[in-house]
C-alpha positions in Angstrom: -157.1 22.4 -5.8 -155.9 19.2 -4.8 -158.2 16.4 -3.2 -158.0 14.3 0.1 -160.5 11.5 1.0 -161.4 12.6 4.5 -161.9 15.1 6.2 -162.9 14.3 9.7 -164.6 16.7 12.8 -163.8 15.3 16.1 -165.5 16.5 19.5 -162.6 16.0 21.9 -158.5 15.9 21.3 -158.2 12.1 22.5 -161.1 11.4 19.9 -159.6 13.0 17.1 -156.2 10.9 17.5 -158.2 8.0 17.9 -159.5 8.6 15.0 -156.4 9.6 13.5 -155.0 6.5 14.8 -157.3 3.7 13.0 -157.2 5.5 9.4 -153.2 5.5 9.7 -153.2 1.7 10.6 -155.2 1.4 7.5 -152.8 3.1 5.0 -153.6 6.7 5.0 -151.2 9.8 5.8 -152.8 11.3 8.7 -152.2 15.1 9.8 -154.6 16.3 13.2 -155.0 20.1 13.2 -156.1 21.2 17.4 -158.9 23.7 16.2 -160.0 25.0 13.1 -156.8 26.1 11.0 -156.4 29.4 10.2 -154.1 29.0 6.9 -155.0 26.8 4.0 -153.1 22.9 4.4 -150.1 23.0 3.5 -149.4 19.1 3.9 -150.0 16.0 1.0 -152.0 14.1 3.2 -155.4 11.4 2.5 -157.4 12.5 5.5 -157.0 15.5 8.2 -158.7 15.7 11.2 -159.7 18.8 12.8 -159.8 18.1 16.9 -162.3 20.6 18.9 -163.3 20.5 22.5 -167.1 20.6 22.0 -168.6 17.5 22.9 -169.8 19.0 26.8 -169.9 22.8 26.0 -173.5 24.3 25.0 -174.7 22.7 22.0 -175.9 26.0 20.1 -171.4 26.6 20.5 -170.6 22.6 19.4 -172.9 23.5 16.0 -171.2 26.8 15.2 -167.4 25.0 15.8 -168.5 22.2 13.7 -169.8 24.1 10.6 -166.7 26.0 10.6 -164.8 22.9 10.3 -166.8 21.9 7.8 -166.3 25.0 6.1 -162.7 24.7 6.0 -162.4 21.1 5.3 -164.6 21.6 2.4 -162.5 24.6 1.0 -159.5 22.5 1.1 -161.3 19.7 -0.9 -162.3 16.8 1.5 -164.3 14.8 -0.4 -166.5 13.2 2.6 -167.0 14.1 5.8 -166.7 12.5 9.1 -168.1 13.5 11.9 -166.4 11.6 15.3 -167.4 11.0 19.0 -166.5 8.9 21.5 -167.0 4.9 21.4 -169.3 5.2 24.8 -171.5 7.6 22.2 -171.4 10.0 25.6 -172.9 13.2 25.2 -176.0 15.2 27.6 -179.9 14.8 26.9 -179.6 18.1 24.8 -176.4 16.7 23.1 -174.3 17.6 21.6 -174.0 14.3 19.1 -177.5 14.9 17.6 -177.6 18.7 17.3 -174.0 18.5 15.7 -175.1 15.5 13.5 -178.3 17.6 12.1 -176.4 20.7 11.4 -173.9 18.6 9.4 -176.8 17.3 7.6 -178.5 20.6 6.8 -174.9 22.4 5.6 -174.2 19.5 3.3 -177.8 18.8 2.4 -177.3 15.7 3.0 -181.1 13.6 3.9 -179.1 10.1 5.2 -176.5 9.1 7.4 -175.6 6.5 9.9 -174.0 6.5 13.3 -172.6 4.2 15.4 -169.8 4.5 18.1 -168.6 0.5 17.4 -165.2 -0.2 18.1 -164.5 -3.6 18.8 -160.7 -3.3 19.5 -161.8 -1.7 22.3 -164.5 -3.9 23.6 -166.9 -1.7 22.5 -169.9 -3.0 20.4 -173.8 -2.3 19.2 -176.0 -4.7 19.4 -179.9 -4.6 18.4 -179.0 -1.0 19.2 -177.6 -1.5 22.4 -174.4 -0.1 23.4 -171.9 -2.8 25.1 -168.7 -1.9 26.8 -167.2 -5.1 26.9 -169.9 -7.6 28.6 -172.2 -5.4 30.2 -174.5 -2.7 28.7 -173.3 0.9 28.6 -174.9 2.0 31.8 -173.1 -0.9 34.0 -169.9 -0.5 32.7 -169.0 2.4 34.8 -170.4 5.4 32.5 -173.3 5.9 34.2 -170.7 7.7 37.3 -169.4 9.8 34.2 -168.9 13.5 35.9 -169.7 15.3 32.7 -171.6 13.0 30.4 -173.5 10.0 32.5 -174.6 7.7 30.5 -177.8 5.7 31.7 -179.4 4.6 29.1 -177.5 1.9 26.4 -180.6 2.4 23.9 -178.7 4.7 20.8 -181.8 4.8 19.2 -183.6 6.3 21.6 -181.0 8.4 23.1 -179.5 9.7 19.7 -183.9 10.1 18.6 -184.2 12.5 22.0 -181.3 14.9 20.8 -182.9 14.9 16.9 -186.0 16.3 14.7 -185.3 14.0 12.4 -186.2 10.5 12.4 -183.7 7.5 14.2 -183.9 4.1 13.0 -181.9 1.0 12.8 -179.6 -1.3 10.8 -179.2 -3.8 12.8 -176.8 -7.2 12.8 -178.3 -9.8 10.2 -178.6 -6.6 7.7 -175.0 -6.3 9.0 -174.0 -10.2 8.8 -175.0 -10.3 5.0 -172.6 -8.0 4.1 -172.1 -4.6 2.2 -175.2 -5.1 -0.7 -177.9 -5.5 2.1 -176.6 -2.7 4.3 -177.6 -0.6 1.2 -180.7 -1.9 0.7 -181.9 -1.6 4.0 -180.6 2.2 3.7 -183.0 2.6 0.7 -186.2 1.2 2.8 -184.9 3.1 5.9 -185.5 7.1 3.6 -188.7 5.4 1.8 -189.5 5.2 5.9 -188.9 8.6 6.5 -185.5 7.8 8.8 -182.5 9.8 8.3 -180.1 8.7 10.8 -179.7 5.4 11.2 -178.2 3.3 14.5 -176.3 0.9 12.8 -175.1 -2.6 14.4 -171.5 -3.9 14.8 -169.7 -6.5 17.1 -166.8 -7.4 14.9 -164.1 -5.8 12.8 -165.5 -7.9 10.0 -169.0 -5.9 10.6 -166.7 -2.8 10.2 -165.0 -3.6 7.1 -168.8 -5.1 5.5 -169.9 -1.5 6.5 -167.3 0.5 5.0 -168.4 0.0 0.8 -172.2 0.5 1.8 -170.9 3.9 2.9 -168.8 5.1 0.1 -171.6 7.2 -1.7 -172.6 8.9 1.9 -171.6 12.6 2.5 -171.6 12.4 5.9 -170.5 10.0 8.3 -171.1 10.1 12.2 -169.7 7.5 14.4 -166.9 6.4 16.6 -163.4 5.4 15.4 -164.4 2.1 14.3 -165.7 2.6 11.1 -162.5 4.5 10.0 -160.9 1.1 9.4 -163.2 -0.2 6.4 -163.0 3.5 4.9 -159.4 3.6 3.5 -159.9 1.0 0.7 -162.6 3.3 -0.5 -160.1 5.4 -2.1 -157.8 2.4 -2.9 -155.4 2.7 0.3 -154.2 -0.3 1.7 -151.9 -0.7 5.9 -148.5 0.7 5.1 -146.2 1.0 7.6 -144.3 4.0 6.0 -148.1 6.3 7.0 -147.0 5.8 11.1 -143.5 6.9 10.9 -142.0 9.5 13.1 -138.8 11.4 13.9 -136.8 9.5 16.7 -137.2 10.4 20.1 -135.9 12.0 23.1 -135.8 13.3 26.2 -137.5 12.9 29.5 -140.9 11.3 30.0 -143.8 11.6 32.0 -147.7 11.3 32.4 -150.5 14.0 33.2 -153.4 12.4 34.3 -157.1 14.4 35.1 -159.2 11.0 33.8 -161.4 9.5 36.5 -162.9 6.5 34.1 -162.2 3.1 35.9 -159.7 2.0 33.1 -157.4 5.3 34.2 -158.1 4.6 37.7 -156.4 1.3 37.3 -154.0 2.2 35.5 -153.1 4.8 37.3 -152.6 1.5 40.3 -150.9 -0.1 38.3 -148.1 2.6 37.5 -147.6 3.4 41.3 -147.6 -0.7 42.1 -144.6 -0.5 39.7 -143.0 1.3 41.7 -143.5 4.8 39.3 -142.9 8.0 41.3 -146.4 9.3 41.5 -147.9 12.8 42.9 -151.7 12.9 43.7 -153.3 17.0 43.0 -156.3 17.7 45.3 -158.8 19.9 43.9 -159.8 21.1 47.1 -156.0 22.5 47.6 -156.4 24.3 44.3 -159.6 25.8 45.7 -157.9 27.4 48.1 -155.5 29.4 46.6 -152.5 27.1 47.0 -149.9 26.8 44.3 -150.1 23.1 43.2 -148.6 23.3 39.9 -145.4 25.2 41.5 -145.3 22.2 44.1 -146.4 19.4 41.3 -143.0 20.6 39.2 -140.5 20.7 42.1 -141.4 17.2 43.4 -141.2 16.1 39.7 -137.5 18.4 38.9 -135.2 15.9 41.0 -137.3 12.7 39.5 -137.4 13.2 35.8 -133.8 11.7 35.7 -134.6 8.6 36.8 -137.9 7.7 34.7 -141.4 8.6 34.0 -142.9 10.1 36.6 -147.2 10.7 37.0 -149.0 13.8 38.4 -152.7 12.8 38.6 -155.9 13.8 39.9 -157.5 10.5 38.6 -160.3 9.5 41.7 -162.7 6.8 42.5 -166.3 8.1 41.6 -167.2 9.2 45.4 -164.4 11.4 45.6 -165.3 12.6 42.4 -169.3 13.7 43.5 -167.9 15.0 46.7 -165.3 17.2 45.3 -168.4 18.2 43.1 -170.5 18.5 45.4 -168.5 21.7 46.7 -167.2 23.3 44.1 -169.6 22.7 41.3 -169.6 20.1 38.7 -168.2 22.6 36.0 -165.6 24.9 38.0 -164.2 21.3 39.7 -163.6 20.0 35.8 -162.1 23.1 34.6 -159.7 24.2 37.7 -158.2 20.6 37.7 -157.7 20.9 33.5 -156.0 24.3 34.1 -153.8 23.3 36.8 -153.0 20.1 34.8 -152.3 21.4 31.7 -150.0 24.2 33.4 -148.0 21.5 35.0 -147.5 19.5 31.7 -146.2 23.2 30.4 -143.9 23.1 32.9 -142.6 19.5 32.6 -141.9 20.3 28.3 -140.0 23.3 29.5 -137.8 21.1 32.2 -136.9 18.4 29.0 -140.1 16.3 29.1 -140.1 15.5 25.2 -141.9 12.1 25.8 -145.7 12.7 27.6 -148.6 10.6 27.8 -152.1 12.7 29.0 -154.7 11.1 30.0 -158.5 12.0 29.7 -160.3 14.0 26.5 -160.8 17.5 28.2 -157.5 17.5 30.2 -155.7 16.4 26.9 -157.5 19.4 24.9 -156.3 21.8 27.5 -152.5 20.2 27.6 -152.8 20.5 23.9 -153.7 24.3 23.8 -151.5 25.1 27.0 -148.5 24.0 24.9 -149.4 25.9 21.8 -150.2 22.7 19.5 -151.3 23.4 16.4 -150.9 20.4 14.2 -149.9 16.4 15.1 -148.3 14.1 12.8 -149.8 10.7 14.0 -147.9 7.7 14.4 -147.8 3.9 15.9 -150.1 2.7 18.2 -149.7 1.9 22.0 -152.8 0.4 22.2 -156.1 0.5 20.5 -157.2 3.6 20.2 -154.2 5.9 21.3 -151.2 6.3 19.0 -147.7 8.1 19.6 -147.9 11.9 17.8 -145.3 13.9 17.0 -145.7 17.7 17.4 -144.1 21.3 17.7 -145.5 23.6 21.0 -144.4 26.9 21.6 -142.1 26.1 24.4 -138.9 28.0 24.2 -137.8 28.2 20.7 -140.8 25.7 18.9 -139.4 22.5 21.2 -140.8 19.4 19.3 -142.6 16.8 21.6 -143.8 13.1 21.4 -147.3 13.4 22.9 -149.9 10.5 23.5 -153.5 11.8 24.2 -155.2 9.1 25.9 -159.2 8.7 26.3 -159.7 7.8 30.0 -161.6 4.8 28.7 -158.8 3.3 26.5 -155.6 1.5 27.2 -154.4 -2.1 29.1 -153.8 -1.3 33.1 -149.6 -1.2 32.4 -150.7 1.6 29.5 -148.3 4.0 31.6 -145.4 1.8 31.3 -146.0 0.1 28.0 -146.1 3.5 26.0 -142.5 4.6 26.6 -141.6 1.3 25.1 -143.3 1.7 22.2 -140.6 4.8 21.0 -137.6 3.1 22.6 
């Protein structure tokens, strides 16, 4: 059976191409499978990712998703593991980061790991165990309105110790600072401590790349994208350019947008400021019976001609609660991702070939409502969010160029940059 370096368990689409995205910049042939494949891999690849859409559903269903990714990753030969959530480490009190993490441990019987959601391309960094997002803590930065996954507390140690049995501790930046050699030894006097899961401290790339030797020897990893980048030169891979190639595109564009971070809402601004032909979807309009998606694809039909064009239900946080408030937190999320993802259906099947989606959940149910099994990944836009290239099962298997954008990621012209990016 042949061998790959990586194989990688994400908790949201967007995550998993984020993911994707940082090991390809570093030299690796990258292939993102949307659920659990059901067929052995059939691709010579260094690292696959598996993408699921567990990081807000009940944690006992997150656990069983994840081992049987692990399952198949380890059947196919991966030879660590890499367990991924998002930079803003945002999960519930019950989860599902620390469950998931635990299992992981248990299957591979593996007594140490580290996590840390560090990404400093992205502004975000770990400090003394403190989660930044750019210059403020975690719970200032906007995370703390999250409608799924507030975040209120920037602590990881103490938030990722309330979702574990086992014991959290810390590596933090002058363990860091001195480089790969004292990362390990402070792992050894973290176990003779009785810690398994260590919190571990990064504000630069150059942290990133001291971590990545310490962690060669480590079964599993848990973290953020960030420490994909010192991973590659583990198994003797170094940035090739031939890794992000992808077939030339086509067709029309467009974006799908059910993200309500302030980095989407901005952008989002930005796109109609442009002068970008924009529809809003109301949630409250879905609610009651009316056919948005129908009306969302005959205002787009005449348009798509003439340039991208956005449907988006991307709100300020008020709206958001309000909206909330009277449908329920979970019905509002998931009629607004069906209704979404129908509409990006419908744009593939009227010659969109060339979409951007932005948010995790509405890009795992775009992903699924086209039939997605499998992304090559390609360039970047911006940190974090690459081009991929993909067949759905539109019409006769029509192939795409899809960008699945967190809702935290990308500059405010994001919309309009990432059609240049393929010209």
């Amino acid at each position: 059976m042949a061998k790959f370096a990586l194989g990688c368990i994400a908790d949201d689409f967007t995550g998993a191409t984020d993911l994707a995205n940082n090991l390809v910049r570093a030299g690796m042939r990258v292939v993102q499978a949307i659920g659990v494949p059901t067929a052995p891999l059939a691709a010579d690849v260094d690292a696959v990712v598996v993408a699921l859409k567990s990081r807000t559903i009940a944690p006992a269903e997150a656990i069983a998703q994840s081992l049987d990714a692990l399952r198949w990753l380890q059947a196919q030969g991966a030879q660590q593991i890499y367990f991924k959530y998002c930079s803003t480490f945002d999960s519930t009190p019950q989860g599902n980061i620390g469950p998931v993490t635990e299992a992981l441990m248990d299957a591979l019987k593996c007594d140490f790991t580290i996590a840390t959601p560090a990404f400093p391309d992205n502004n975000r960094t770990v400090f003394k165990g403190y989660l930044f997002a750019g210059d403020v803590l975690l719970n200032e930065s906007g995370m703390q309105n999250h409608p799924l996954t507030p975040m209120t507390d920037p602590n990881l140690v103490r938030v990722l110790q309330a979702q574990c049995h086992r014991k959290v501790g810390l590596i933090d930046h002058a363990v860091v600072a001195r480089g790969a050699a004292a990362i390990a030894e402070r792992i050894g006097q973290l176990k003779g401590e009785g810690v398994s899961i260590a919190i571990v401290d990064a504000v630069s790339n150059d942290d990133l790349l001291r971590m990545g030797p310490a962690l060669a020897k480590l079964p599993l990893l848990t973290a953020g994208s960030g420490v994909a980048i010192g991973l590659p030169a583990n198994f003797g891979l170094a940035p090739s350019s031939q890794a992000s190639a992808l077939p030339k595109a086509g067709g029309r564009t467009a974006v799908v947008s059910g993200s309500c971070s302030l980095a989407t809402n901005r952008q989002v601004l930005d796109f109609i400021q442009r002068g970008g032909a924009a529809l809003a979807v109301d949630p409250l309009r879905i609610a009651a019976g009316v056919d948005v998606t129908a009306e969302a694809l005959a205002w787009a039909g005449p348009l798509l001609d003439k340039g991208p064009v956005l449907v988006y239900s991307t709100a300020e946080a008020g709206a958001v609660k309000s909206v909330q408030g009277r449908l329920g937190v979970e019905e509002a999320g998931a009629m607004v991702e069906r209704t979404i993802a129908a509409i990006a259906r419908g744009l593939v099947e009227r010659g969109v070939h060339q979409l951007v989606v932005a948010g995790g959940e509405t890009s795992g149910a775009c992903v699924q409502a086209l039939g997605i099994a499998q992304m090559q990944i390609g360039p970047q836009i911006d940190p974090g969010v690459p081009w991929c290239h993909a067949r759905t099962d539109v019409g006769q298997g029509t192939p795409v160029h899809i960008a699945l954008k967190s809702g935290n990621f990308g500059g405010d012209d994001f919309f309009t940059k990432a059609f240049t990016v393929l010209a």
